[in-house]
Structure formats: structure tokens, C-alpha cells
C-alpha positions as CSV (number, residue, x, y, z in Angstrom):
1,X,0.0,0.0,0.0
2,X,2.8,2.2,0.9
3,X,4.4,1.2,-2.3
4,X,1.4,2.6,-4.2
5,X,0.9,6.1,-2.2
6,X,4.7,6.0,-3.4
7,X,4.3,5.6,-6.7
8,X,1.4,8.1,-7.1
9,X,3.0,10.7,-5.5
10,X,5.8,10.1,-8.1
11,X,3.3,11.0,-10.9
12,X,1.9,14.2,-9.1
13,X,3.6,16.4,-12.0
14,X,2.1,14.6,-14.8
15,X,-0.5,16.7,-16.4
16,X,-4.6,16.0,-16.1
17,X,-6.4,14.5,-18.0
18,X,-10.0,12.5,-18.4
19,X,-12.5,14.0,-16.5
20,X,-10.4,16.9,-15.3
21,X,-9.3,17.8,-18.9
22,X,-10.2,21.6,-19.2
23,X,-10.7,22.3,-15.8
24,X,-9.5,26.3,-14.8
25,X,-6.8,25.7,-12.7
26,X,-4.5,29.1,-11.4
27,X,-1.2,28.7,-13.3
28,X,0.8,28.5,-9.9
29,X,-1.3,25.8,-8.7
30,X,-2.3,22.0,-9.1
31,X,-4.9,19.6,-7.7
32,X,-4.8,17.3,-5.3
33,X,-7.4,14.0,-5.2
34,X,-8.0,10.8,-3.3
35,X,-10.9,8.5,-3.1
36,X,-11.8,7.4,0.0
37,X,-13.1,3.7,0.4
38,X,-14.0,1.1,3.5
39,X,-12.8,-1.9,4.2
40,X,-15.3,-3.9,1.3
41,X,-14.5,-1.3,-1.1
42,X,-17.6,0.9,-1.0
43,X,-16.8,4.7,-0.8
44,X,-17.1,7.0,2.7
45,X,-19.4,9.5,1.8
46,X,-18.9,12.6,4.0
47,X,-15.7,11.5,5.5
48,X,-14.0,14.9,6.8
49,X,-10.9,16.4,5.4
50,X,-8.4,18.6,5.5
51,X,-5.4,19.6,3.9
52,X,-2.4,21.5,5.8
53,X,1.0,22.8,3.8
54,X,4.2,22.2,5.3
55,X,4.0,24.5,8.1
56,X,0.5,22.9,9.4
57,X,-1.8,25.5,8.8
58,X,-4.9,24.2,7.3
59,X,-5.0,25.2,3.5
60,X,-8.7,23.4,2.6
61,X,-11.0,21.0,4.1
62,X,-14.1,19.5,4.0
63,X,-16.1,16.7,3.2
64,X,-16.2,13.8,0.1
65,X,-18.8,14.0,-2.0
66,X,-21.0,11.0,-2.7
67,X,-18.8,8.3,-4.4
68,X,-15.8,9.0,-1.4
69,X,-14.1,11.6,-3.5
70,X,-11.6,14.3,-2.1
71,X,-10.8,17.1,-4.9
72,X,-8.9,20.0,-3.9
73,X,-6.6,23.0,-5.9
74,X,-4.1,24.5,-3.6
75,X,-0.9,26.3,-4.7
76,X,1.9,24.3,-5.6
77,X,3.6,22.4,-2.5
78,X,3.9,20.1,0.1
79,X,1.0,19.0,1.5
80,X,-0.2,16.5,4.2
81,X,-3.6,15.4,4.3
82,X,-5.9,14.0,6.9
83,X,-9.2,11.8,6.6
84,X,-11.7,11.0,9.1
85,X,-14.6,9.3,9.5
86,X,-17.2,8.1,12.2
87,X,-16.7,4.0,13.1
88,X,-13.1,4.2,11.2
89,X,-9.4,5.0,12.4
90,X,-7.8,8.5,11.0
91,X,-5.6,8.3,7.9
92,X,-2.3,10.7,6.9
93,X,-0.6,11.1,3.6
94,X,1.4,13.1,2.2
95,X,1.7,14.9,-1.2
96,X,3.6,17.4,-3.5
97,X,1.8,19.4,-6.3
98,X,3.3,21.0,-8.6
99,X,2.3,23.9,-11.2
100,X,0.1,22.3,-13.4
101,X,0.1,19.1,-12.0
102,X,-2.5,16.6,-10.7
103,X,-1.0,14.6,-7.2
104,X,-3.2,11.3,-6.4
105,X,-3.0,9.5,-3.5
106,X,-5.1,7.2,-5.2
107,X,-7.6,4.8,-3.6
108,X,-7.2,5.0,0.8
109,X,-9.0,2.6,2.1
110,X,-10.0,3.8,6.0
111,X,-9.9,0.4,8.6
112,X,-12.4,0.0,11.0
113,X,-12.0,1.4,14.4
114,X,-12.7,-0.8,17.5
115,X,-16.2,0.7,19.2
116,X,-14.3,2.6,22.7
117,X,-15.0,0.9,25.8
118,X,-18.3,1.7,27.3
119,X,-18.7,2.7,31.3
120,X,-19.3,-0.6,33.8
121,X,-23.1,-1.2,34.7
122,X,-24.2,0.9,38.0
123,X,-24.7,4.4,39.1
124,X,-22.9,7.4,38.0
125,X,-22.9,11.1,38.4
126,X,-22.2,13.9,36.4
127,X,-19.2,15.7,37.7
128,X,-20.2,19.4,36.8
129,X,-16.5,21.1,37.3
130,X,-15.7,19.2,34.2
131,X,-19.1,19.6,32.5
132,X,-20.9,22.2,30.8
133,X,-23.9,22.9,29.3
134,X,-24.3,26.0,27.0
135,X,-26.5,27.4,24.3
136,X,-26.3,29.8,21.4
137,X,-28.9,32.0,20.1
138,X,-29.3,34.5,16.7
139,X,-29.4,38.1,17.8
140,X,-30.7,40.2,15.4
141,X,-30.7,37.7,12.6
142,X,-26.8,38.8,12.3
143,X,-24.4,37.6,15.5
144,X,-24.8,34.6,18.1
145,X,-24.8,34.9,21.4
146,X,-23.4,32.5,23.5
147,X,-24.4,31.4,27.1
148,X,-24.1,28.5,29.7
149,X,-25.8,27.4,32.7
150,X,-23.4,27.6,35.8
151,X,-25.3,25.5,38.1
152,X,-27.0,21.9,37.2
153,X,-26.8,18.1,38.5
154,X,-27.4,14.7,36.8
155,X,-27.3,11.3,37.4
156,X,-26.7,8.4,34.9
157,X,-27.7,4.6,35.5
158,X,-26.1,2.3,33.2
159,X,-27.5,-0.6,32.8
160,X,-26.0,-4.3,31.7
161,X,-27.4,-3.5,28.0
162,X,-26.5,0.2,27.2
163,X,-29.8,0.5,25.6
164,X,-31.5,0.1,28.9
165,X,-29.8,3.2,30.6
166,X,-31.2,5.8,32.0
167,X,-30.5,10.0,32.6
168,X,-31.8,12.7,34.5
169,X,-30.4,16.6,34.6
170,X,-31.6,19.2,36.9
171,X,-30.5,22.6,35.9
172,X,-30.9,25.8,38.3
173,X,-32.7,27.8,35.7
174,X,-31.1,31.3,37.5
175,X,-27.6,30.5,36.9
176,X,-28.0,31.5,33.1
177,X,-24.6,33.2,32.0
178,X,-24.7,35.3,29.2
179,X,-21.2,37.6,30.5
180,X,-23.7,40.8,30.2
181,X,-25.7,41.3,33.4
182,X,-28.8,43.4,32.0
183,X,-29.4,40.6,29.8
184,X,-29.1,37.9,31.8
185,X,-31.8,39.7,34.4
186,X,-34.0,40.0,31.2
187,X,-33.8,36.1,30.5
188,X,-34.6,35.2,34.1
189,X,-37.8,37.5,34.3
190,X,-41.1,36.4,33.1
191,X,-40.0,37.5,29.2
192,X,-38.2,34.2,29.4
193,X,-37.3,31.8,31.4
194,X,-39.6,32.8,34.7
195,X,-37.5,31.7,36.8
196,X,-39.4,32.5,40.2
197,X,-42.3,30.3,38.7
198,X,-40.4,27.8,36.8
199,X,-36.9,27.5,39.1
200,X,-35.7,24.5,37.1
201,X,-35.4,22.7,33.9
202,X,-35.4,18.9,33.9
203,X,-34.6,16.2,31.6
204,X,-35.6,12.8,31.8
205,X,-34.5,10.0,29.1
206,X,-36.6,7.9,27.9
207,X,-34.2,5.1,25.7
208,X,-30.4,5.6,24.5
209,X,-30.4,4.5,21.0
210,X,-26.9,3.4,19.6
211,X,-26.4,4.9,15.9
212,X,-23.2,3.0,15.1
213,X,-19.6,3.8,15.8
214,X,-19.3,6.0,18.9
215,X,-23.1,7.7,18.1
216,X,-25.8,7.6,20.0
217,X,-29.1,9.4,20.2
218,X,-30.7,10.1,24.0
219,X,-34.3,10.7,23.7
220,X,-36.3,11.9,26.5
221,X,-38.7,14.2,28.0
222,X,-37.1,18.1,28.7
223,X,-38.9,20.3,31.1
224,X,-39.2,24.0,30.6
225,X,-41.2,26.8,31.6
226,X,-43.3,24.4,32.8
227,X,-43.4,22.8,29.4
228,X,-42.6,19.1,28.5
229,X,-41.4,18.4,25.1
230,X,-39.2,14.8,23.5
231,X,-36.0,16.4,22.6
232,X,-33.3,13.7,21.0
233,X,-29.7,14.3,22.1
234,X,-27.6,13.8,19.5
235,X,-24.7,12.6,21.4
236,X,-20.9,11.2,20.6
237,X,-19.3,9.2,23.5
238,X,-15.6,9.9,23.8
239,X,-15.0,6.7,25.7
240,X,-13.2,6.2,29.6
241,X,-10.2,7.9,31.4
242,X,-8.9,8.8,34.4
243,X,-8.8,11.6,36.2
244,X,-5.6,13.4,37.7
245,X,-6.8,11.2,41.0
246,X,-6.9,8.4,39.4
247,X,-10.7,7.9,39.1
248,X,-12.7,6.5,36.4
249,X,-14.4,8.9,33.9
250,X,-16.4,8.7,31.2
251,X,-17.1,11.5,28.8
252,X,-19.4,12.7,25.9
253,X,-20.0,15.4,24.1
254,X,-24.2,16.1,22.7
255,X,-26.3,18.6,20.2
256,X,-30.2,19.3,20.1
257,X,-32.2,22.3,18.9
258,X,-34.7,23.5,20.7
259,X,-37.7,26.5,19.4
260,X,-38.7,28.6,21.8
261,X,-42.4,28.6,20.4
262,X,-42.5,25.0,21.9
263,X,-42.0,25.8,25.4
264,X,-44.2,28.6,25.4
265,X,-41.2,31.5,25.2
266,X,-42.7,33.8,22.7
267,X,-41.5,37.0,23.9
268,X,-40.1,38.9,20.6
269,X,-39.4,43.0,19.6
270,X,-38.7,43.3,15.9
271,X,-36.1,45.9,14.6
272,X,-37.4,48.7,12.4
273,X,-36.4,46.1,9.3
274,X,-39.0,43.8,10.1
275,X,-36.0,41.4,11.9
276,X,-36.4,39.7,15.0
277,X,-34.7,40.4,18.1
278,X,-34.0,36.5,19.3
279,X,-34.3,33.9,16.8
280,X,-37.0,31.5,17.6
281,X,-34.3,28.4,17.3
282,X,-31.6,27.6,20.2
283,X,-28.9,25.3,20.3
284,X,-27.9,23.0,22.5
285,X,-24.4,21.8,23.3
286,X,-23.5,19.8,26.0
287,X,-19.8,18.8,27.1
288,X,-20.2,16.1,30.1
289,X,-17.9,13.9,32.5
290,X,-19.1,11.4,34.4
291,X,-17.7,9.6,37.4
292,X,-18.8,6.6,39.5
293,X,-21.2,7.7,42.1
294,X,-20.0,8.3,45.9
């Protein structure tokens, strides 16, 4: 295989030709290509890439299109590139373009990456000075803004079949954290999150659903401003470690959207041009350790 990358990379100065006869390439530069395959042969659609020059700093990336393909025009160089994909392990080549020229590393075929170790059955708690759980909203249908919640608790029960695990998160609705003080009042009043009423938000799963690879999805039932909704958490597990104690960890990172509409949050001003204040959509990212509880 090595051989082969080898060999390519020894024809990278050879001019194009078949399908990329006639395309506009800058004279100082040259194209770079791969196809990226799985162990069987079939191609990794949406694999991630990215493409760094000699110094590391990240030239191009992105992601293959439907049949595994990586096609890129950078200036003519050294390059290293770098393919991943969910369920397989990393792969790193290397390639020169010249002026011109067309450098292939050919067919890379990405092995498949043993599943990480899941945490032993029992109960676990979610060890919040290594946690957080933050949100971004559209402000004036131009910036994001960016907040957390300071204050929250959870417990995790993992059961002998991961499936049959369970998850619930209290959050202390008051510590919102938006770093600006006038607005952070505003989200606590009644305009928002009412927090005198409605002092908490709570999520309760309902079934962990393993997606393949290191995805899951954690459905279950999230309480706010007195509303219940089914939210899914679309979650990665990152696997077990150890702390600088030596304790066992377990971490995971998650995404959801939520619409404010749907938990009754309809507060809204609308600038002179018609544009909304706060977009109606929030999103929902979640960084969390666990450890063993007591």
C-alpha cells in the first residue's frame, strides 16, 4: 500500500487529463485528489478532510462528496492530508503538487476502528467542574450569542445492556450566564425563562439508541417553563479515562435544537427592518464527564 501512495505521489507532475481535462486551474497551482473507500471497497461519503502545507496550517477542508471523492486546488507544494470518518481510524498522507500538475493518493481505504469501551453497569454522576452545558442563540438575525448554565446536576444509570440506561439533569434555571448582566436579568424575568415560577429545567431519558460507531441518540422528555417536550440528544461518547486522582471517567459530548415557540417562550421585539430580536431556534451543546457515584 505504501508502495502505491509511493508511486502516485511520483506521478503528481504529470498533467490532467480524463474527467479533469479543461478544468481552470490558477497557473501556480495543481490539484490534489484521493478516493476514499471502506474496508469492502464501497466509498465513505462525508468522510471529513483537511489539507495542511508544510507548516500545518490548514489550506482546505471539507467533506467527500457522494462516491468518497476528495478534490482540492491548492498552490503548488507540500502538503499533508488528513481523513476522518465516524466507526473508522484516522488516515495521513502526504503529497507534492506542482504547477500544473495533478498529485493522487489514489484509492485509501479507512480500517475500521474498535467501538471505545463503554462505562461498567451501575450508578454514575455527572461531575459538573468538568461539565458544561451551554446554548447559542441568533441576535438580530446577524451575530450569536453565547451562554451557559453555571449551576446543574445529573445522574446516569447504566444498565448491563447500554440501551436500557437511563438520565436525568436538573439545571438551576437562575444561573444562566450570558457575560452581560442586564441581559441575563432579562432572561430570568417572566420574558423568558420565569425563573421565580419555573426555578428548574429537567430532563428525563426515555431510551439511548446506539447509531453505530461511537453515536448515539438520547431521547427523552425536557422540562421548561413548565413545558414538557421529547428532545433527542444527538450525542458522541468519547469513551473512559482517568482523572488526575486516578478515578474513572467517562465523557461525551451532545447537540439538540430547541424553538422557543414550543416551550411557550414567545417573547419577541422586531427591529425597524422587520428582523427579529431572538431567533425563535436555540442550540444546544453539552460537554459532560461522568464519574462513579460516591
Amino acid at each position: 500500500m505504501f508502495g502505491r501512495w509511493l508511486g502516485n505521489r511520483s506521478r503528481a507532475g504529470a498533467g490532467r487529463g480524463g474527467a479533469l481535462a479543461g478544468f481552470p486551474v490558477h497557473r501556480s497551482a495543481g490539484v490534489l485528489s484521493c478516493r476514499v473507500l471502506d474496508p469492502v471497497n464501497e466509498p465513505v461519503r462525508q468522510a471529513e478532510f483537511v489539507i495542511t502545507d508544510g507548516a500545518g496550517r490548514k489550506i482546505v477542508g471539507g467533506e467527500t462528496d457522494p462516491f468518497g471523492s476528495v478534490l482540492a486546488t491548492v498552490p503548488a507544494g507540500d502538503y499533508r492530508l488528513a481523513v476522518t470518518a465516524e466507526g473508522f481510524t484516522p488516515f495521513h498522507g502526504a503529497a507534492t503538487v506542482t504547477e500544473g500538475g495533478h498529485a493522487t493518493l489514489g484509492d485509501v481505504t479507512l480500517q475500521v476502528a474498535a467501538p471505545p469501551q463503554l462505562p461498567e453497569p451501575g450508578d454514575w454522576e455527572v461531575e459538573p467542574n468538568h461539565s458544561q452545558i451551554g446554548f447559542t442563540a441568533r441576535h438580530i438575525g446577524l451575530a450569536r450569542i453565547h451562554g451557559r448554565f453555571n449551576t446543574f446536576a445529573g445522574a446516569v444509570r447504566i444498565a448491563d445492556r447500554m440501551e436500557d440506561s437511563a438520565m436525568h439533569v436538573i439545571i438551576d434555571a437562575a444561573s444562566i450566564d450570558t457575560n452581560v448582566q442586564m441581559r441575563d436579568d432579562h432572561l430570568r424575568s417572566g420574558d423568558f425563562l420565569d425563573v421565580g415560577r419555573f426555578p428548574t429545567l429537567e430532563f428525563y431519558s426515555e431510551r439511548f439508541v446506539h447509531r453505530g460507531g461511537s453515536r448515539w441518540g438520547v431521547t427523552g422528555a425536557l422540562t421548561l417553563h413548565g413545558v414538557s417536550r421529547t428532545v433527542t440528544l444527538d450525542t458522541q461518547y468519547l469513551g473512559l479515562g482517568n482523572g488526575l486522582q486516578g478515578e474513572t471517567r467517562a465523557a461525551c459530548r451532545a447537540t439538540t435544537e430547541l424553538h422557543r415557540e414550543d416551550f411557550t417562550l414567545t417573547w419577541q421585539t422586531m427591529l425597524a427592518r422587520g428582523i427579529a430580536a431572538v431567533g425563535s431556534s436555540i442550540a444546544i451543546d453539552l460537554d459532560i464527564q461522568i464519574v462513579p457515584k460516591g
